[in-house]
C-alpha positions as CSV (number, residue, x, y, z in Angstrom):
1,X,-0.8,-21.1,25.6
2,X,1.0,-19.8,22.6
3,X,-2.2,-19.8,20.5
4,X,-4.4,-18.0,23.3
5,X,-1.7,-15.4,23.7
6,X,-1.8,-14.6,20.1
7,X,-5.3,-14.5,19.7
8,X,-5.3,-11.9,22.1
9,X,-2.9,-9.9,20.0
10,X,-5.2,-10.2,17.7
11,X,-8.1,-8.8,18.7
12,X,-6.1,-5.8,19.9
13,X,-4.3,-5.5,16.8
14,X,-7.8,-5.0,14.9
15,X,-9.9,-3.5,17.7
16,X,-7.3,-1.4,19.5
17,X,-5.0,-0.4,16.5
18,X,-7.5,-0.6,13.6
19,X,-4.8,-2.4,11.9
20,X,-6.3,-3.2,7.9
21,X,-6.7,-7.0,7.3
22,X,-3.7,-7.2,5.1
23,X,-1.4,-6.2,7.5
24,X,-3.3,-8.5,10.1
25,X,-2.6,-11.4,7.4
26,X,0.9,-10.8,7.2
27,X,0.9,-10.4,11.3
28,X,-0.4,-13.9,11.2
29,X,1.9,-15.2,8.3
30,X,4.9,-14.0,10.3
31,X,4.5,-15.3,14.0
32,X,3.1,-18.6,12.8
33,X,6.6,-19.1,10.7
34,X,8.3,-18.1,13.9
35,X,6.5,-20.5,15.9
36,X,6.5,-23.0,13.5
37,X,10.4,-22.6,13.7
38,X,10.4,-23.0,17.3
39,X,7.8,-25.0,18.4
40,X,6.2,-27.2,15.8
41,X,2.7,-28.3,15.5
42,X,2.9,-32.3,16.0
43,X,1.5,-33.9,12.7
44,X,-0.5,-36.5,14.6
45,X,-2.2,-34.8,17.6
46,X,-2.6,-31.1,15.6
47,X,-1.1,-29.8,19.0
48,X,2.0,-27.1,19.1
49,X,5.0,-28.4,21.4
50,X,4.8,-26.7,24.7
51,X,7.0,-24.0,25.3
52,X,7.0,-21.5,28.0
53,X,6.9,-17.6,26.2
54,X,9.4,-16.5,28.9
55,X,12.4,-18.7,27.7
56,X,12.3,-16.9,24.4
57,X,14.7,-14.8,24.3
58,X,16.8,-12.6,21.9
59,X,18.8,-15.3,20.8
60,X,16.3,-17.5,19.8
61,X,15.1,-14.9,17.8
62,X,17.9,-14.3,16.1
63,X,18.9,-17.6,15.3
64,X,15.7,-17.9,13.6
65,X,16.2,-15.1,11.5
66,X,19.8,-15.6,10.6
67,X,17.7,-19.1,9.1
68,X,15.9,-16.7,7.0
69,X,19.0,-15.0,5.8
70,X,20.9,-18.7,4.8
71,X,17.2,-19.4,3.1
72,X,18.4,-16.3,0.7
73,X,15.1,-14.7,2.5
74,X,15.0,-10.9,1.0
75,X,16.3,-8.1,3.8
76,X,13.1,-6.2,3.5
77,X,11.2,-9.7,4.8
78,X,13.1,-10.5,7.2
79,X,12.7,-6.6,9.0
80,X,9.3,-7.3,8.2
81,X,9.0,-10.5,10.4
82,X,11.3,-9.2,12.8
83,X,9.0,-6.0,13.2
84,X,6.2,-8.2,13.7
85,X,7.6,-10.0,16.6
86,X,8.8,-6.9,18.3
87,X,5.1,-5.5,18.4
88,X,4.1,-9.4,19.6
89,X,6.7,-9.3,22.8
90,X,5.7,-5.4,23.3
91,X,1.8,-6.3,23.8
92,X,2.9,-8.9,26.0
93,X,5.5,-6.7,28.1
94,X,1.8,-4.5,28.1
95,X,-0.1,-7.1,29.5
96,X,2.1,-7.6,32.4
97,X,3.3,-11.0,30.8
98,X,6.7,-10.4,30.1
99,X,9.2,-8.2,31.9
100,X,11.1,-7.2,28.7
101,X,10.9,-7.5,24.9
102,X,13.5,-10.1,23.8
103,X,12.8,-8.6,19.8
104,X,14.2,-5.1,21.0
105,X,17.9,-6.5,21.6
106,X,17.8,-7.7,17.5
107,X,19.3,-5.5,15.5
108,X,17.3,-4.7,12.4
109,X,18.8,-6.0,9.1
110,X,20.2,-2.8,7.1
111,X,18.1,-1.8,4.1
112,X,19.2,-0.5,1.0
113,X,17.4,2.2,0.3
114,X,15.5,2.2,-2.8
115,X,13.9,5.2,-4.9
116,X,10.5,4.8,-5.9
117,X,9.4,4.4,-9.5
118,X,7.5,7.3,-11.1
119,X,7.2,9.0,-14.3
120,X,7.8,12.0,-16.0
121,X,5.4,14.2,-16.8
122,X,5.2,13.2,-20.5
123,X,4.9,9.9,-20.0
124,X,3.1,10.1,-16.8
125,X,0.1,11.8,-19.6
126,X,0.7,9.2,-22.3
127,X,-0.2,6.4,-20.1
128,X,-3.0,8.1,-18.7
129,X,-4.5,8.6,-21.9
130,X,-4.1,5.3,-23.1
131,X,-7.5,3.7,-22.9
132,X,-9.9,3.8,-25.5
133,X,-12.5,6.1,-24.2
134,X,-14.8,5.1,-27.1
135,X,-15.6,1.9,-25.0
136,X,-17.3,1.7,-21.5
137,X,-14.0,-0.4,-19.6
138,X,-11.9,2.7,-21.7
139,X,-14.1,5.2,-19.9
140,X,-13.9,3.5,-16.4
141,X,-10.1,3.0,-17.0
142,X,-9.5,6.1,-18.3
143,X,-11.3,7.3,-14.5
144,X,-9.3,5.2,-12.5
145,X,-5.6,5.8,-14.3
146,X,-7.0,9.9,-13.8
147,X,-7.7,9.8,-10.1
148,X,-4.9,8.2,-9.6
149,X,-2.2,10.8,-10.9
150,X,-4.5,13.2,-10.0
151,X,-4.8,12.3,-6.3
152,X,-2.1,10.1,-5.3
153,X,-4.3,7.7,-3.6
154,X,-3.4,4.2,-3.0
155,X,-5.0,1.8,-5.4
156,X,-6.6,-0.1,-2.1
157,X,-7.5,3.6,-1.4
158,X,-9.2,4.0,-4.7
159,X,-11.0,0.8,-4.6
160,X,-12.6,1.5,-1.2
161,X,-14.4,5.2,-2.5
162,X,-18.0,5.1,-2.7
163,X,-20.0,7.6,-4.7
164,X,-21.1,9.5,-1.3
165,X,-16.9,10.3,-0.9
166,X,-16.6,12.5,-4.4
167,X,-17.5,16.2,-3.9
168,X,-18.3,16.7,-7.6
169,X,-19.2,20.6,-7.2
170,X,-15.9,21.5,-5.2
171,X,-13.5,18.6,-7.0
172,X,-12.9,17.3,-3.6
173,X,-12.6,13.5,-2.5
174,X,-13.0,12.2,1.0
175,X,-10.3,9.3,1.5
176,X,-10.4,6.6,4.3
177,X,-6.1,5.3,4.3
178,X,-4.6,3.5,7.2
179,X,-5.8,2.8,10.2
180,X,-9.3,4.0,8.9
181,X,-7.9,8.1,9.4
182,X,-9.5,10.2,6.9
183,X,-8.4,12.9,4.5
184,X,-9.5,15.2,1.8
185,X,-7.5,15.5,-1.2
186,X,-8.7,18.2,-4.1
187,X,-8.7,16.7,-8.2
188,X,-8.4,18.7,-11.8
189,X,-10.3,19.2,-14.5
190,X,-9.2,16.4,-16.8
191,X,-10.2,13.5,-13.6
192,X,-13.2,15.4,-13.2
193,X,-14.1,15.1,-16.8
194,X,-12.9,11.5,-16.9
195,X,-15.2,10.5,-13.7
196,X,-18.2,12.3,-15.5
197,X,-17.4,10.3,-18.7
198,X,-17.4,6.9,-16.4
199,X,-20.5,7.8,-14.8
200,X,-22.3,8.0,-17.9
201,X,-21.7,4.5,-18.4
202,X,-21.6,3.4,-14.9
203,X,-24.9,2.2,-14.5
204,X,-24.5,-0.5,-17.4
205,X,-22.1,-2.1,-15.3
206,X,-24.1,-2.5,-12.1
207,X,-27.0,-3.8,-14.3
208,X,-24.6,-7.0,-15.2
209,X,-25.2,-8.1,-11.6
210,X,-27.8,-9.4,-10.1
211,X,-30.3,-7.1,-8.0
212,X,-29.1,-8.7,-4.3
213,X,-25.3,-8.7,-5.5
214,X,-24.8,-5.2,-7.1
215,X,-22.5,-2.7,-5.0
216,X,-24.3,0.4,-5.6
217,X,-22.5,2.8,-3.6
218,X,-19.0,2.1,-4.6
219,X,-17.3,4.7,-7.0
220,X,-15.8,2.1,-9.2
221,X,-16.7,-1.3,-10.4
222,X,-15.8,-4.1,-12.2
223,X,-17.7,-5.4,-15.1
224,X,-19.9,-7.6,-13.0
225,X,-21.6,-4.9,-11.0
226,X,-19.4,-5.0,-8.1
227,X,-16.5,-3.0,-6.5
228,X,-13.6,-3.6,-8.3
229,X,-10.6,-5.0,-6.0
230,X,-6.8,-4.0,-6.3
231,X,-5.7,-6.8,-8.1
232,X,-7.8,-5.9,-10.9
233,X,-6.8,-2.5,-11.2
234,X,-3.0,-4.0,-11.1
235,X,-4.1,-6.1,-14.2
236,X,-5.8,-3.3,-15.9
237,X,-2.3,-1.3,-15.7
238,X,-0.1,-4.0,-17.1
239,X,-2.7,-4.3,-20.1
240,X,-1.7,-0.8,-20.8
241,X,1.6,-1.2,-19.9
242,X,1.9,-3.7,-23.4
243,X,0.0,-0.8,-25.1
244,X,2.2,2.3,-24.0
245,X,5.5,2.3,-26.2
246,X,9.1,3.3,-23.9
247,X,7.0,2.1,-20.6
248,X,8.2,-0.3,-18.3
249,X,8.5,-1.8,-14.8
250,X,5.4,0.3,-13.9
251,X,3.0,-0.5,-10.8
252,X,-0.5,1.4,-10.5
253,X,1.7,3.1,-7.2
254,X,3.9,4.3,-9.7
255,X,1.5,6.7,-10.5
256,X,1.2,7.7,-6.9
257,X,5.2,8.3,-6.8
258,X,4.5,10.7,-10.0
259,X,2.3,12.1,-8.0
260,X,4.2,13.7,-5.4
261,X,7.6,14.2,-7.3
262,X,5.8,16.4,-9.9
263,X,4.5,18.2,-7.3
264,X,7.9,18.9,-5.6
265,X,9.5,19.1,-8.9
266,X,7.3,22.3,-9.0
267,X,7.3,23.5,-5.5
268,X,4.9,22.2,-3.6
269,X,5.8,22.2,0.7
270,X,7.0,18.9,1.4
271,X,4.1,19.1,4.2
272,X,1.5,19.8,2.2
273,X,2.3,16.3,0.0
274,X,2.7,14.9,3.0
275,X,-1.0,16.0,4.2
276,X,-2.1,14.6,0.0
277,X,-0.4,11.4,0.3
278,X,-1.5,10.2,4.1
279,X,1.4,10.4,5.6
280,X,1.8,9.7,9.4
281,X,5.6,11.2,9.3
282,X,7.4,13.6,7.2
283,X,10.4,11.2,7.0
284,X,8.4,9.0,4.4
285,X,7.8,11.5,2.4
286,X,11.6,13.2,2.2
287,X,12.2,10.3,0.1
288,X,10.8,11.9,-2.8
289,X,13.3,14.4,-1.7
290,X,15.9,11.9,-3.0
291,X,13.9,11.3,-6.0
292,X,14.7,15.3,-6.9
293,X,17.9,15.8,-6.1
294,X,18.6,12.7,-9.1
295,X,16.7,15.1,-11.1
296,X,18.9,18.7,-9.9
297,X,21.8,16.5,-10.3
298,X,21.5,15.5,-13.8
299,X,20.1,18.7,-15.0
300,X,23.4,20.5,-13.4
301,X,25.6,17.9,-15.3
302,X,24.2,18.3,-18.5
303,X,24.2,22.1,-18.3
304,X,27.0,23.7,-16.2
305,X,30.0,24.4,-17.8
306,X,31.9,23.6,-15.0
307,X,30.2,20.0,-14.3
């Protein structure tokens, strides 16, 4: 029962929501824990206890997570998991299978709220020009580090462009972010110069795979022909990391926070980076909002007589 009910969830989570497989994994990963928890799969037989979805209720749920919480579980996983079974119960409350949502009555575990990482300016450059543009991975690095600060995409964002989505003439790119909705999002000079640079050389990499197995429409690949994947753009940033003197702690989305602070640092409408970055509600981006006022704060310290 419990296994049909969450197949169903399933299919309306990636056919009715257009939710991306990653978050569909970590759907998955998080009811299976629960029901792991509650109602074990018997070794022997491979079959899950019987239990009737209806006798779940709010305290069972919270039980389990208070488990999490003794298993020194992080806050952010546990509102994660608990999230994940609140949109379960809701479907079925949808469905007509359950009168109420039992997840609604558990109180989300507070959050501390943490300011993103970013750059300044300076260094936000430095890195960028890092790679070695004398080589053809410096060239396609050099691209990707570019578009990145330039655009603000995600890095599974980047990694997802074709070719067809770069409006070359006009320094426009077409982006496809959550939930598949669409968005167009203008570059600069020195990206457009960089992707020019890597398209010179672009063509050597597809040639390293073979015929039936090179991704020809994708803006950026690997050295094997094919589209590169997020995990080896993360790599490629940590190389430069080693390579970048006074850099630290930096994540290829830091360069997405740099992004949209430097663009508030100099005025931009908190809507319009909102528009840029993908945004479904303004209240995600007013944390960059934060990030500022660190800035206006210091600067007034270290200045007015008075401070």
């Amino acid at each position: 029962m419990i296994e049909q009910l969450l197949a169903q969830f399933f299919e309306h989570l990636r056919y009715e929501r257009n939710v991306s497989e990653h978050t569909l994994r970590n759907y998955a990963s998080d009811l299976a824990q629960f029901f792991d928890a509650i109602a074990p799969i018997d070794a022997q037989t491979g079959a899950r206890a019987d239990i009737d979805i209806k006798d779940i209720d709010h305290i069972t749920i919270r039980e389990w997570l208070s488990s999490l919480h003794a298993a020194q579980k992080k806050k952010t996983s546990v509102a994660r998991k608990l999230a994940a079974l609140r949109t379960f119960f809701q479907f079925l409350v949808r469905e007509g299978m359950l009168e109420m949502n039992p997840a609604k009555l558990v109180a989300t575990p507070r959050l501390e709220k943490k300011l993103p990482n970013h750059l300044s300016v300076e260094d936000a450059i430095r890195f960028i020009e890092t790679p070695d543009t004398e080589s053809d991975l410096g060239k396609r690095d050099r691209a990707i580090l570019e578009l990145l600060y330039a655009t603000g995409v995600r890095v599974s964002e980047l990694t997802k462009l074709d070719l067809s989505d770069i409006d070359f003439q006009n320094k426009l790119i077409r982006v496809t972010g959550k939930r598949r909705k669409q968005r167009i999002v203008p570059f600069g000079d020195p990206a457009l110069h960089a992707l020019m640079q890597y398209l010179s050389v672009r063509n050597a990499f597809l040639q390293n795979a073979p015929l039936a197995e090179r991704d020809t429409p994708a803006l950026i690949l690997n050295y094997q022909g094919t589209r590169i994947t997020t995990r080896s753009v993360g790599r490629m940033v940590d190389k430069y990391i080693t390579q970048c003197a006074g850099i630290h702690n930096i994540s290829p989305h830091a360069l997405r926070h740099s992004f949209a602070t430097h663009l508030l640092d100099s005025g931009a409408d908190l809507r319009d980076i909102q528009e840029l970055l993908g945004h479904a509600r303004l209240s995600t981006t007013q944390i960059y909002t934060h990030v500022s006022m660190e800035k206006l704060i210091e600067v007034y310290d270290r200045t007015h007589p008075k401070a």
